[in-house]
C-alpha beads as a LAMMPS data file, in Angstrom:
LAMMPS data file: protein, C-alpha beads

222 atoms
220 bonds

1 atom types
1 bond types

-500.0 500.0 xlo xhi
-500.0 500.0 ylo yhi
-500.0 500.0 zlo zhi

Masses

1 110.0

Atoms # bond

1 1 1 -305.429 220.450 -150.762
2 1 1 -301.806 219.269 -149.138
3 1 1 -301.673 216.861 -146.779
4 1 1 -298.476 214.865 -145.199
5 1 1 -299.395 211.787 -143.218
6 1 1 -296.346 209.755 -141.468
7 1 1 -295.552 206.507 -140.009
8 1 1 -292.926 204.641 -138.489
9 1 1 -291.057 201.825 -140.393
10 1 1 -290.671 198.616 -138.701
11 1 1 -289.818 196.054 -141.030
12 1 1 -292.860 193.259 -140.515
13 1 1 -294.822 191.291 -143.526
14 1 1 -298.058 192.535 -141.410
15 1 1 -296.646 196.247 -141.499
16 1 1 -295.954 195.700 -145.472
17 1 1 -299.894 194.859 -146.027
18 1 1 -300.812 197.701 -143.936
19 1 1 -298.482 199.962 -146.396
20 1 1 -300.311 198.577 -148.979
21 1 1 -303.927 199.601 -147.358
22 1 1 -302.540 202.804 -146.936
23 1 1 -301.479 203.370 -150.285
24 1 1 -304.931 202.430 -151.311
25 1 1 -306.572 204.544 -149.079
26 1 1 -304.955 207.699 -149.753
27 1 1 -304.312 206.899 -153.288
28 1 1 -300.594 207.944 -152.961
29 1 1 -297.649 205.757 -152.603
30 1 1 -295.726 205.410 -149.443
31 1 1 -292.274 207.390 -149.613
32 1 1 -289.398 206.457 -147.148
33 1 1 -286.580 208.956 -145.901
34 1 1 -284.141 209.046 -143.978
35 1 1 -283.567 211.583 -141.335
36 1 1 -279.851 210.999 -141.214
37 1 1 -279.668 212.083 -144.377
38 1 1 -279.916 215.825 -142.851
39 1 1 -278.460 215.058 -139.662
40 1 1 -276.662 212.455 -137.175
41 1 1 -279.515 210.579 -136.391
42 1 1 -281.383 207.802 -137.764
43 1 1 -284.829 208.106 -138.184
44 1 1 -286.551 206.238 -141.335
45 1 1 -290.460 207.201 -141.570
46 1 1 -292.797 206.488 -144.415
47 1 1 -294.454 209.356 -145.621
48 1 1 -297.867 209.762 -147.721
49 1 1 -298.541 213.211 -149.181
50 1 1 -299.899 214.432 -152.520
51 1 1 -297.545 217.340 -152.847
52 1 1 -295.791 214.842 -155.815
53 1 1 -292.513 213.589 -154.264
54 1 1 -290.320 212.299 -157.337
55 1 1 -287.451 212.896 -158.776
56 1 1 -286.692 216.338 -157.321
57 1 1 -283.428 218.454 -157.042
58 1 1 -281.652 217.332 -154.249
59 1 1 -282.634 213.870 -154.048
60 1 1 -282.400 210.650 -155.416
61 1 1 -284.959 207.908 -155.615
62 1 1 -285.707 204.438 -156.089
63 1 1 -288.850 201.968 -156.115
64 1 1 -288.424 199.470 -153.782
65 1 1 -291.708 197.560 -153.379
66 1 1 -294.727 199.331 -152.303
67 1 1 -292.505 202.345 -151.630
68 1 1 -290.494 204.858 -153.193
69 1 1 -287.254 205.505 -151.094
70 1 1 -286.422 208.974 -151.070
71 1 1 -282.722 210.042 -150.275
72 1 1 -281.717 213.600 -149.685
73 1 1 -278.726 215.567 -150.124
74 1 1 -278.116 218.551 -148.675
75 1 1 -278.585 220.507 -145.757
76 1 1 -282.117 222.932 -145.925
77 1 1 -280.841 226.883 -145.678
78 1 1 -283.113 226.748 -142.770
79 1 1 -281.288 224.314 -140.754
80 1 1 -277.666 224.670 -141.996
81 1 1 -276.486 227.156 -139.196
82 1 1 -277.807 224.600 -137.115
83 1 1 -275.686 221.991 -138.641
84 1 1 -272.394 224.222 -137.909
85 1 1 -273.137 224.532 -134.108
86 1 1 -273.579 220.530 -134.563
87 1 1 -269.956 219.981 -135.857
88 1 1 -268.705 223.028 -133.134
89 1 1 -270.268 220.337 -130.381
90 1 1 -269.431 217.596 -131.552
91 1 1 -264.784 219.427 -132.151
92 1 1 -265.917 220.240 -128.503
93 1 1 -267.169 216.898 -127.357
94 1 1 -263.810 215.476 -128.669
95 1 1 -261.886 217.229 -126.864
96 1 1 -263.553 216.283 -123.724
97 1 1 -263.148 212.587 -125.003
98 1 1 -259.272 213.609 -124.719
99 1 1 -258.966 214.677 -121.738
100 1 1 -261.123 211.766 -120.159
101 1 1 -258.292 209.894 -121.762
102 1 1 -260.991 208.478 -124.383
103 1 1 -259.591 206.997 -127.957
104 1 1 -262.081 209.303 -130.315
105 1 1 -263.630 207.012 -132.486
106 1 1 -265.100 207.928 -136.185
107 1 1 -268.534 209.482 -135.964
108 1 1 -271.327 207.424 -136.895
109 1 1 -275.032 207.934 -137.164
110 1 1 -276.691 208.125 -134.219
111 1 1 -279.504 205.159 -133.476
112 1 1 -282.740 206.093 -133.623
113 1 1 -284.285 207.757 -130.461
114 1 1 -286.581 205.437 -129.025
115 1 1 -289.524 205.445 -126.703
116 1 1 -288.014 204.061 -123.314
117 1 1 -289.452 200.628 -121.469
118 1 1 -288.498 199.731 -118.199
119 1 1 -287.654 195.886 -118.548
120 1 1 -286.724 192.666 -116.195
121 1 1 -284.326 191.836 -118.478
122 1 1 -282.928 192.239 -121.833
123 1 1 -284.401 191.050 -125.643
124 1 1 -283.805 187.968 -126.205
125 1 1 -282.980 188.634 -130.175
126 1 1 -279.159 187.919 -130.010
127 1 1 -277.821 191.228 -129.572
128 1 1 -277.206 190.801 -125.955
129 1 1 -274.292 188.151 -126.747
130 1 1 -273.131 190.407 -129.540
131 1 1 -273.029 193.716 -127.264
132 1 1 -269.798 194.758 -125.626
133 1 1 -269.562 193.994 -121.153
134 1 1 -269.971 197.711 -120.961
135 1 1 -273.189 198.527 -122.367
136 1 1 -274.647 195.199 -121.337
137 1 1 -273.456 197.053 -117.835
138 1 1 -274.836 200.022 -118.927
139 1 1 -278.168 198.648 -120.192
140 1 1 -278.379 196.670 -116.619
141 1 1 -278.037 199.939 -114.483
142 1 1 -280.898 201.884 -116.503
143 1 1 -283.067 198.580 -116.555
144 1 1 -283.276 197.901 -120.391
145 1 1 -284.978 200.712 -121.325
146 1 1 -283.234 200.787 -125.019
147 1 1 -281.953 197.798 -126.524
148 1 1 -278.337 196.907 -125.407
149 1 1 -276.791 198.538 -129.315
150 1 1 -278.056 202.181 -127.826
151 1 1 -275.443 201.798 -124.890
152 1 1 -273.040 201.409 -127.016
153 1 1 -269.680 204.186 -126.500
154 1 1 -270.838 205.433 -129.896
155 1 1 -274.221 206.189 -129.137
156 1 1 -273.481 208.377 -126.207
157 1 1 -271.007 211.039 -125.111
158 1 1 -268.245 210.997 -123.618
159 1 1 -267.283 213.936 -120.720
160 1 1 -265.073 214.437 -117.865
161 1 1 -267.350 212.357 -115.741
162 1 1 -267.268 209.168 -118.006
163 1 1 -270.379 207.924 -120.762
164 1 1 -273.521 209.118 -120.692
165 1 1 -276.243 208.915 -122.799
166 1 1 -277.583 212.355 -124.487
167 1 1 -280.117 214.076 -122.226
168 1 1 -283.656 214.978 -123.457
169 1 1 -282.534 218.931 -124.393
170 1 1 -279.524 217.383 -126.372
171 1 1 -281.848 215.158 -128.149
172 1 1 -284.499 217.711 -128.986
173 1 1 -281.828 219.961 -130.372
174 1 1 -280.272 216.840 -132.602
175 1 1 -283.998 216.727 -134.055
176 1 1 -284.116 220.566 -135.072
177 1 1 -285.719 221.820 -132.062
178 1 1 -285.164 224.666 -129.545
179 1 1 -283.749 223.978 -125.986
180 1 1 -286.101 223.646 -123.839
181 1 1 -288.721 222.561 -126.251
182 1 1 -290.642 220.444 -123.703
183 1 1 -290.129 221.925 -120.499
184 1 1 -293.617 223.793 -120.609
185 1 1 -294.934 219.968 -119.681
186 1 1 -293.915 220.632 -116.340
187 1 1 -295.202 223.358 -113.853
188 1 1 -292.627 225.661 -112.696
189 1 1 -293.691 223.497 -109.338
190 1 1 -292.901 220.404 -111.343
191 1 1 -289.219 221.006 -112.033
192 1 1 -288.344 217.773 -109.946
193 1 1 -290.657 216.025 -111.707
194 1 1 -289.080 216.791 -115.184
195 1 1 -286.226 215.877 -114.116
196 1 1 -287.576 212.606 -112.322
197 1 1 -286.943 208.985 -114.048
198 1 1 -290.635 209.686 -114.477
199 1 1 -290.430 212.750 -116.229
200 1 1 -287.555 212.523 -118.416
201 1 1 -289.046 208.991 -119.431
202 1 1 -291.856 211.004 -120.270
203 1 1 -289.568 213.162 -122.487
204 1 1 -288.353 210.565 -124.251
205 1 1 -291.585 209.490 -125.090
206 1 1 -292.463 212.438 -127.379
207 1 1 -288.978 212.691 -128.485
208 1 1 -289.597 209.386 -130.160
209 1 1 -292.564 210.393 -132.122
210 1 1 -291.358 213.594 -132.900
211 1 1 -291.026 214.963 -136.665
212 1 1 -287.253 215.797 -137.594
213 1 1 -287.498 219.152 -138.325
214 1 1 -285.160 219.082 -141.260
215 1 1 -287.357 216.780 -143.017
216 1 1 -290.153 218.789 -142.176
217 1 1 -288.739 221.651 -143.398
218 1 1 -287.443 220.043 -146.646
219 1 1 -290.939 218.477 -147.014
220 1 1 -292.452 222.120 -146.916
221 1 1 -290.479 223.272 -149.424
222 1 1 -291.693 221.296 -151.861

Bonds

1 1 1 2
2 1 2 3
3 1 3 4
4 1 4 5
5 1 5 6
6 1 6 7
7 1 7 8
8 1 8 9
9 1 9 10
10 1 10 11
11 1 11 12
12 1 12 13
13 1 13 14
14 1 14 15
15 1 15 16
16 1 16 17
17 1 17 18
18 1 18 19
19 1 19 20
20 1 20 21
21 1 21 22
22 1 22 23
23 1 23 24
24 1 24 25
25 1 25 26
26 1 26 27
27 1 27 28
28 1 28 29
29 1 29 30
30 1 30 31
31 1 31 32
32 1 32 33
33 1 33 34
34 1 34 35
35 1 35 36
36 1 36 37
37 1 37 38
38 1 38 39
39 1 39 40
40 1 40 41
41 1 41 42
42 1 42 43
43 1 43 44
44 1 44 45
45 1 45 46
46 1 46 47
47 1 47 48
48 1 48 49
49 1 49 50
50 1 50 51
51 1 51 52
52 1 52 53
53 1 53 54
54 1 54 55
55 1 55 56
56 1 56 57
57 1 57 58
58 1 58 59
59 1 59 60
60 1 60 61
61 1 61 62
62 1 62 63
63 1 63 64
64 1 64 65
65 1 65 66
66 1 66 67
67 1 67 68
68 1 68 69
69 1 69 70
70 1 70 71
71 1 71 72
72 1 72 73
73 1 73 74
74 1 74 75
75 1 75 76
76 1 76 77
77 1 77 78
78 1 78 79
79 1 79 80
80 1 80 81
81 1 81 82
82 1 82 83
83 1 83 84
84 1 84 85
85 1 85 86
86 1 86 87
87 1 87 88
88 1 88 89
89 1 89 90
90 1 91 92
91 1 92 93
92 1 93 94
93 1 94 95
94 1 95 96
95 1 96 97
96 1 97 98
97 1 98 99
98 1 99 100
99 1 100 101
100 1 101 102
101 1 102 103
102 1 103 104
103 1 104 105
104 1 105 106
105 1 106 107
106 1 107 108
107 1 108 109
108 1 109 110
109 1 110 111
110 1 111 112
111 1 112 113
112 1 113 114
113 1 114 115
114 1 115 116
115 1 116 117
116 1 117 118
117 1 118 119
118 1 119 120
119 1 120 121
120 1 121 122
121 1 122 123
122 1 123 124
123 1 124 125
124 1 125 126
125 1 126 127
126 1 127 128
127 1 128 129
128 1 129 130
129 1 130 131
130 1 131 132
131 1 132 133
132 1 133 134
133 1 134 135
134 1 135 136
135 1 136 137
136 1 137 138
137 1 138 139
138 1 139 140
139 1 140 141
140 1 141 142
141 1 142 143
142 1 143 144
143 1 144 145
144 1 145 146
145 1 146 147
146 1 147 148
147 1 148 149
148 1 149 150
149 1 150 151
150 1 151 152
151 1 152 153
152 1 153 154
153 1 154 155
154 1 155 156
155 1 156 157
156 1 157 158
157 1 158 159
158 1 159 160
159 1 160 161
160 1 161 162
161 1 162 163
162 1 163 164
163 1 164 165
164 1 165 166
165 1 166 167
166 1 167 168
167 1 168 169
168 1 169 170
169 1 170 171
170 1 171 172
171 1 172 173
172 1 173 174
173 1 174 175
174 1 175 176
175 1 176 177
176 1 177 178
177 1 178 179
178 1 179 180
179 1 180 181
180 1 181 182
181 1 182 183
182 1 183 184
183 1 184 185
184 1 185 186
185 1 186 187
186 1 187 188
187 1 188 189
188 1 189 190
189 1 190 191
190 1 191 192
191 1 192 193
192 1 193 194
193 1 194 195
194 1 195 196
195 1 196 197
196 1 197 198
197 1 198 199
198 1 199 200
199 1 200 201
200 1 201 202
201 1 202 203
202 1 203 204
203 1 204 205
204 1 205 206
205 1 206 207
206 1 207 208
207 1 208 209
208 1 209 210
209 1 210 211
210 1 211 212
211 1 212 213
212 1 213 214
213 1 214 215
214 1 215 216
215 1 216 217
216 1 217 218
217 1 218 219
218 1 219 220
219 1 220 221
220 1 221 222
């Protein structure tokens, strides 16, 4: 019988002993990968499955404690026309950045997508003092929801209108899945509500705990 289990991957001494239990209990030893590895944006996960990740084609790993860290090369067949209408957004986004008079930086990973929290204010883990005045700005206007490094120019997009952070279809699609992915949420009576603070908050929610779809896929084909 195949099973996949996954986790997230904060880096805590408490979440290391629980890594541990895990391993025990399922008698398989955590694997970490990297979602970037397929695709622009970061999202480490352990996984625990006894389909016998190892040294496999496409992939290099390493032992690094109680875990083996997995890293992939190589787009899955299924997912590599999806990876050319990527890049074709991403030549078009640029040349939006032009014409909003925007110096194109190099492209970078995108940060993780996380689970947004309303806040008073903003962490107080040093990265406030470290961020530039406009995402502390922007961070301050959408009440701290992300920390102040996913306000950053580079983790947005750029468009005639100014910055803006990547809406909840561009997301899903980043991740592997279909437009429109989550709208069945919402009644066809509900379409203010989805696209409500309330809603797309909501959105964001599952987006964060969502599986990237290239992993999954290169997972399955295993």
């Amino acid at each position: 019988m195949k099973f996949v289990a996954e986790g997230a991957l904060p880096g805590t001494p408490r979440v290391s002993s629980l890594v541990r239990s895990v391993n025990g209990l399922l008698q398989q030893q955590a694997c970490i990968i990297e979602a970037a590895d397929l695709g622009e944006v970061e999202r480490a996960r352990y996984f625990w499955t006894d389909i016998g990740l190892g040294a496999e084609r496409g992939a290099s790993c390493c032992l690094s404690g109680d875990c083996l860290e997995i890293e992939l090369q190589g787009v899955p067949p299924a997912w590599a026309r999806q990876r050319e209408k990527g890049v074709a957004a991403r030549q078009e986004e640029e040349e939006e950045e032009k014409l909003a008079g925007v110096t194109c930086a190099p492209r970078r990973r995108l940060l993780h997508f996380l689970r947004p929290i309303p806040r008073a204010r903003p962490a107080a883990d040093g990265a406030w003092e470290r961020a530039s005045a406009r995402a502390r700005e922007r961070a301050e206007q959408h009440q701290y929801r992300w920390p102040v490094a996913h306000y950053e120019d580079k983790n947005g997009k750029w468009g005639k209108a100014g910055w803006r952070w990547l809406s909840v279809d561009e997301r899903k699609v980043m991740l592997g899945y279909e437009w429109g992915h989550l709208h069945a949420l919402f009644t066809k009576g509900e379409k203010s509500l989805r696209k409500s603070a309330e809603g797309v908050d909501l959105s964001m929610l599952l987006i964060s705990r969502a599986l990237s779809c290239p992993v999954g896929a290169w997972l399955a084909g295993r």
